[in-house]
C-alpha positions as CSV (number, residue, x, y, z in Angstrom):
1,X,0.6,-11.7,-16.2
2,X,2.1,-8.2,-14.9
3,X,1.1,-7.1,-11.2
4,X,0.3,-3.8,-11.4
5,X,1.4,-1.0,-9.0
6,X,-1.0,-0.1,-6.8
7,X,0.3,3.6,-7.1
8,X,-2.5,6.0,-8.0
9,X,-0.5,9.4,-7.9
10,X,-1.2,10.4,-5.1
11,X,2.0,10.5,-3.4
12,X,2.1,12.1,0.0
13,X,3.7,9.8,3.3
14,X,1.7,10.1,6.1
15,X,4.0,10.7,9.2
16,X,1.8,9.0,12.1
17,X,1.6,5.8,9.7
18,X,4.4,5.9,7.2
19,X,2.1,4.6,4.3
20,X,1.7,6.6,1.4
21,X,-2.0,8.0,1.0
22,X,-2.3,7.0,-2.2
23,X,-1.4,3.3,-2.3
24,X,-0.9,2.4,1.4
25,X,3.0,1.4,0.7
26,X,5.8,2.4,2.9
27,X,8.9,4.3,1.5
28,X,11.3,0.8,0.8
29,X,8.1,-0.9,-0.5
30,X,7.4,1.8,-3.4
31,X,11.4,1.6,-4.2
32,X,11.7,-2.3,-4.4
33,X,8.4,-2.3,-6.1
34,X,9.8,-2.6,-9.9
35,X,12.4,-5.1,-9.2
36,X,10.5,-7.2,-6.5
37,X,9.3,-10.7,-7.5
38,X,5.5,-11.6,-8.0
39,X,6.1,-13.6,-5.1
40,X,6.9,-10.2,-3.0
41,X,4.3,-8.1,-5.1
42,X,1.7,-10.0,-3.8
43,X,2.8,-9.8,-0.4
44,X,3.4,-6.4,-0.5
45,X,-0.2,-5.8,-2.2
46,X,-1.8,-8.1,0.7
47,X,-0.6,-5.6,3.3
48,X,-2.2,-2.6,1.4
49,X,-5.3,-4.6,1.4
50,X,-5.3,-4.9,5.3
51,X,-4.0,-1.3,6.0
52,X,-6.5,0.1,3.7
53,X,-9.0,-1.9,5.7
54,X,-7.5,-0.8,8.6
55,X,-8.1,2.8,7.6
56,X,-11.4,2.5,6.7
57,X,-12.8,1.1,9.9
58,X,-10.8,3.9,11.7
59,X,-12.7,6.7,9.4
60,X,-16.2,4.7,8.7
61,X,-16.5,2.1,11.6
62,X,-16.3,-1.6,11.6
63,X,-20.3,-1.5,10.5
């Protein structure tokens, strides 16, 4: 099974944070992306899962 980019093209870094507002990755994790391992997709994908969590309590609360 292929793991998908999480890259929804929007591409724009945000300074304060250094993610990318589309898909939450940094700069060396959207570069290693299409020769990274499943193993270090997933680990990449887990840490857009908590800094997109992250960014939604910031803007909606922790409600």
């Amino acid at each position: 099974m292929t793991i998908v980019s999480p890259c929804i093209n929007i591409c724009r870094m945000t300074p304060a944070t250094g993610y990318c507002e589309g898909c939450f990755r940094t700069i060396p994790e959207i570069t290693e992306w299409s020769r990274a391992t499943d193993e270090r997709k997933r680990a990449i994908l887990a840490e857009v899962t908590t800094r997109q969590a992250a960014a939604e309590a910031a803007m909606f609360g922790d409600a």
